[in-house]
C-alpha positions as CSV (number, residue, x, y, z in Angstrom):
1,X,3.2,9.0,23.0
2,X,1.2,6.8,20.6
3,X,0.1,8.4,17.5
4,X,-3.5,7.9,15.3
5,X,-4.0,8.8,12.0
6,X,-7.2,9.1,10.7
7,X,-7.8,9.7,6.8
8,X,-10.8,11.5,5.9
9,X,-11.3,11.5,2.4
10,X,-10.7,8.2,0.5
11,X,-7.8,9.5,-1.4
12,X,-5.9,9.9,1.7
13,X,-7.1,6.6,2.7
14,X,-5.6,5.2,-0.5
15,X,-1.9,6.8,0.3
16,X,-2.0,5.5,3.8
17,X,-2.7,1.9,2.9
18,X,0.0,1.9,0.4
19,X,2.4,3.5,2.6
20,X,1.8,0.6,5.0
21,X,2.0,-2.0,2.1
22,X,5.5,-0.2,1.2
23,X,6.8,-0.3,4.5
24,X,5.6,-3.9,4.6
25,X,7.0,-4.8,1.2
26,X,10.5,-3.4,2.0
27,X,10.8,-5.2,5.1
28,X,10.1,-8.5,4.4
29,X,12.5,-8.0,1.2
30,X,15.1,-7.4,3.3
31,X,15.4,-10.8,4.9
32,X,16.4,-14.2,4.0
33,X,13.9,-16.6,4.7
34,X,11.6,-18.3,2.5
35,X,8.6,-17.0,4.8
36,X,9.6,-13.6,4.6
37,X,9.7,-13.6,0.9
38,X,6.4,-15.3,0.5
39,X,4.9,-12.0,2.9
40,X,6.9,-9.8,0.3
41,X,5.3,-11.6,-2.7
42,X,1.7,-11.8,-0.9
43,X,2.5,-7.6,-0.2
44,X,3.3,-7.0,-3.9
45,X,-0.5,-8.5,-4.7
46,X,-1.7,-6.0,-2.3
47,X,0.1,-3.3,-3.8
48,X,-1.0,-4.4,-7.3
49,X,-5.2,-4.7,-5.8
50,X,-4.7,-1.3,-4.2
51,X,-3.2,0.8,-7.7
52,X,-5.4,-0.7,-9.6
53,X,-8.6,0.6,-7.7
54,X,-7.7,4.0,-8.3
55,X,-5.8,6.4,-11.1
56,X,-3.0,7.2,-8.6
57,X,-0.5,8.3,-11.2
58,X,-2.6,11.2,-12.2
59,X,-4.1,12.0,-9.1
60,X,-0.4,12.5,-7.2
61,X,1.0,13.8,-10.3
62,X,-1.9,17.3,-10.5
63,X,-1.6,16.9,-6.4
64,X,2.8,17.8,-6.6
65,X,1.7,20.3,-9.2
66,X,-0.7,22.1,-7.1
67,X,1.5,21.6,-3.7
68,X,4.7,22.9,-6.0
69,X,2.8,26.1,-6.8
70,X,1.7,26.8,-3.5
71,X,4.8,26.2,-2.0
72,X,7.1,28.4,-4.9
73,X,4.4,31.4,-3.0
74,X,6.3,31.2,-0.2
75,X,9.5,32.6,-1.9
76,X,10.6,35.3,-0.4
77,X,8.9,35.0,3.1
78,X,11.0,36.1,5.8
79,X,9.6,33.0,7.8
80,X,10.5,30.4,5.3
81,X,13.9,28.9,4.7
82,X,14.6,29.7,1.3
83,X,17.3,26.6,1.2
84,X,14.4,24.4,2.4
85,X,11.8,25.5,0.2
86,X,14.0,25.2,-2.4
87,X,14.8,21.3,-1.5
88,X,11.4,20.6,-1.3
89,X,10.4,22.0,-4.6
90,X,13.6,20.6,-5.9
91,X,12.1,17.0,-4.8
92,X,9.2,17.1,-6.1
93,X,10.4,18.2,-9.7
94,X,12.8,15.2,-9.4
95,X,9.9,12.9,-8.3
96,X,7.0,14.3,-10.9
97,X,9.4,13.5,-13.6
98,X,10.0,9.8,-12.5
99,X,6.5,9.2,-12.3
100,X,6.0,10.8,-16.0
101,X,8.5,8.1,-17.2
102,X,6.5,5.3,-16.0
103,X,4.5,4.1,-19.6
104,X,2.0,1.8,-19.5
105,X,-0.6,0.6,-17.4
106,X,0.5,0.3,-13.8
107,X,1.4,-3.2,-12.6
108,X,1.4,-4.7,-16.2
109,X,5.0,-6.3,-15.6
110,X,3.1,-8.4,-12.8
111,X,-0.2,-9.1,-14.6
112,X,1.8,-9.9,-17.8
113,X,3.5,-12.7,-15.8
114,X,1.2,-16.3,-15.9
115,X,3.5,-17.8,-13.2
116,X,3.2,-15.0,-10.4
117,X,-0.6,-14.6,-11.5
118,X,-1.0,-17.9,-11.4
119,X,0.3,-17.6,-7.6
120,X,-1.5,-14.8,-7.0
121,X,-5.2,-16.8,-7.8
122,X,-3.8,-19.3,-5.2
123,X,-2.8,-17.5,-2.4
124,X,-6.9,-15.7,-2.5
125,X,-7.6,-19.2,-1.5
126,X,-6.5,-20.0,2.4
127,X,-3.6,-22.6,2.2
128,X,-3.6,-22.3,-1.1
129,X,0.3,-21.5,-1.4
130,X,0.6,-24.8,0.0
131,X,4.3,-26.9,-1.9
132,X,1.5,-29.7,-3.4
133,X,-0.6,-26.7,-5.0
134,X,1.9,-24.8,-6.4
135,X,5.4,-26.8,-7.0
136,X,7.2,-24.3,-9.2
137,X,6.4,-21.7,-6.7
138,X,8.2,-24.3,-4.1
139,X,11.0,-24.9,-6.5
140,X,11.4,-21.1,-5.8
141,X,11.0,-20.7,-2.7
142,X,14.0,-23.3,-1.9
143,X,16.3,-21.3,-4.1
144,X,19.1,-18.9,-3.1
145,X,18.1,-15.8,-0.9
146,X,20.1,-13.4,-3.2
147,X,17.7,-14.5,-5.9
148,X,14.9,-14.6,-4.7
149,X,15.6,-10.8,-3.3
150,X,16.7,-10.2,-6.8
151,X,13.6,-10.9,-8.0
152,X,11.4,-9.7,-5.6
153,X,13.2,-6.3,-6.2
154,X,12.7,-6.4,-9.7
155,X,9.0,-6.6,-9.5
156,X,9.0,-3.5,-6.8
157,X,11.2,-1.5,-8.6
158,X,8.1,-0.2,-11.4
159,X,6.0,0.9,-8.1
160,X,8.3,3.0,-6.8
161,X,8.0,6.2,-8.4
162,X,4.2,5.5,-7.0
163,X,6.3,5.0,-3.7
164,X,8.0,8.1,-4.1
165,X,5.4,10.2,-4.8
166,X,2.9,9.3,-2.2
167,X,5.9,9.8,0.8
168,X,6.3,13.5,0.0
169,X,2.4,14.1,-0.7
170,X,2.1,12.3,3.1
171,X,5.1,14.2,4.2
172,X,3.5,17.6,3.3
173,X,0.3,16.5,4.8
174,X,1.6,16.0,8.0
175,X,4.3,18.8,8.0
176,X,0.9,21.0,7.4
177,X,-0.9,20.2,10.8
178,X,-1.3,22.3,13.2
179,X,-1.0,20.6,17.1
180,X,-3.8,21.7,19.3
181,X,-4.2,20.0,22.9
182,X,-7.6,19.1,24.7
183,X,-8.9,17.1,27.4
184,X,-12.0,14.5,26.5
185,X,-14.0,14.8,29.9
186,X,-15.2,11.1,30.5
187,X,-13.4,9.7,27.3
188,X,-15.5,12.0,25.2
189,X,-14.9,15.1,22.8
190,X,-16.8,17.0,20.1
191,X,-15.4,20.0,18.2
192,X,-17.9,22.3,15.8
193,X,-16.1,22.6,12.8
194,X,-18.1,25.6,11.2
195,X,-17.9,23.7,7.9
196,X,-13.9,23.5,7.7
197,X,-12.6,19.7,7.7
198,X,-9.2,18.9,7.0
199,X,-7.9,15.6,5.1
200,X,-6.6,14.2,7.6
201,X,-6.6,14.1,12.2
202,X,-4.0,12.9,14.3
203,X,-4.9,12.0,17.5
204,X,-1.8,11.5,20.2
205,X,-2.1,10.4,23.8
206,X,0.2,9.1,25.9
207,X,0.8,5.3,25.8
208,X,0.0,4.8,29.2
209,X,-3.8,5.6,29.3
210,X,-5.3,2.1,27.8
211,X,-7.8,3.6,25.7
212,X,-7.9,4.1,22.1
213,X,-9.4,6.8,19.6
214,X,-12.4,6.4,17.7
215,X,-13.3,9.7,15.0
216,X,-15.9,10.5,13.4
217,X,-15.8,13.7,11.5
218,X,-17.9,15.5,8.9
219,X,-18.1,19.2,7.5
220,X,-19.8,20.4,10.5
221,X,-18.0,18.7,13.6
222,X,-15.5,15.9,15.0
223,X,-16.2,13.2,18.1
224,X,-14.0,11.8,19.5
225,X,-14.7,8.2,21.8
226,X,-11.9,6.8,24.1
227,X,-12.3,3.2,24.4
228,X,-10.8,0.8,26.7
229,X,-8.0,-1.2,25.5
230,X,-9.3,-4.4,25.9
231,X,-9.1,-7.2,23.6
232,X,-10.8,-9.6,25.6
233,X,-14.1,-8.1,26.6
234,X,-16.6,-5.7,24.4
235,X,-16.0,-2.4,23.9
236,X,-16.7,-0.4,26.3
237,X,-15.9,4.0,27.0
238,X,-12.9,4.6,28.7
239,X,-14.7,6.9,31.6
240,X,-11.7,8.9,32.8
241,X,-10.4,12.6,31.6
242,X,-8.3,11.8,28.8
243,X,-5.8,14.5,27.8
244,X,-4.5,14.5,24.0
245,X,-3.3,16.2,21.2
246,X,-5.3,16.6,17.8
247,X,-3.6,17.6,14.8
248,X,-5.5,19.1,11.5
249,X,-3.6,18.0,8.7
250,X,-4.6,19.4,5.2
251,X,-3.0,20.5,2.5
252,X,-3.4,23.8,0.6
253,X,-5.9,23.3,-2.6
């Protein structure tokens, strides 16, 4: 199976892309060459363009609050593990209170630093990274792998309460769906919604039907379009019965 997540409101959009720019971050991190670090450093400036578009801190921080109070209803429900409710609610207590330590505006420590700004203006610019542009930045990049990773820890390491915080408001998102399955007769499917929309669909077919999702959903209903996986030719509706399962993902307000 091949799964597609589809955000539906731009906050969930926000956690998503930075979830991705994470995962990317993390990755490139934790290899040695000089190319790797450079997609690390190029990931950080993402991470940095992303936070500052939007008051995440606050937004995640009432989210956990409103998430740990409808969870701590659940106490008591014969259906509920109390010993997992209680680890949940025990994370995000641990998590809200590493994101109320962070002072300052977020991403300062990179915007207060000329040299990786100064890299940063650069790398907007295509080739602009380039040894003759940017010499120090060279000088760096043929240094040590331990120090470079040293460093490119250190200027993670303020984003990751951020980090922390957006995993376990995606984790309960998803853990909150609800898998229904459905056919779309001649790679098509619409649903009437009768004004409930969730936050977030995922769509999950099986990896050998060449097709791929497009959604479009609104208060009032959500098509679904199968199109063929192609990368050559247009795009063009994949005209077979396409089974799948669709997933309402949306957390309690």
């Amino acid at each position: 199976m091949i799964d597609y997540e589809f955000p539906l409101n731009e906050k969930v959009r926000t956690l998503l892309r930075l979830e991705d720019l994470f995962a990317r971050a993390k990755h490139f991190i934790a290899h040695d060459h000089r190319m790797d670090h450079h997609a690390a450093l190029i990931t950080l400036f993402e991470i940095l363009e992303t936070i500052s578009r939007a008051d995440l801190k606050s937004e995640l921080l009432q989210e956990l609050e409103r998430q740990k109070r409808a969870l701590s209803a659940l106490h008591n429900n014969p259906e509920i593990s109390e010993a997992a409710l209680e680890g949940i609610l025990a994370d995000i207590d641990e998590i809200s209170t590493g994101m109320l330590a962070m002072t300052g505006k977020i991403g300062q420590h990179l915007r207060e630093n000329e040299w990786l700004m100064g890299i940063k203006q650069r790398t907007s610019i295509p080739g602009g990274a380039c040894e003759f542009d940017l010499p120090s930045y060279h000088y760096w990049q043929e240094q040590d792998a331990s120090l470079r990773r040293e460093n490119l820890q250190a200027w993670l390491t303020p984003f990751l309460p951020l980090h922390a915080g957006l995993r376990i408001v995606l984790r309960l998102l998803r853990e909150s769906g609800k898998i229904i399955h459905f056919t779309a007769h001649q790679g098509t499917f619409q649903q009437m919604q009768g004004g409930r929309i969730a936050q977030m669909l995922r769509v999950s077919l099986s990896m050998e039907l060449a097709c791929i999702p497009e959604v479009g959903a609104n208060k009032y209903a959500i098509n679904i379009r199968f199109i063929t996986a192609d990368y050559a030719a247009k795009s063009t509706l994949f005209e077979q019965d396409v089974p799948f399962d669709l997933t309402f993902c949306s957390l309690p307000s």
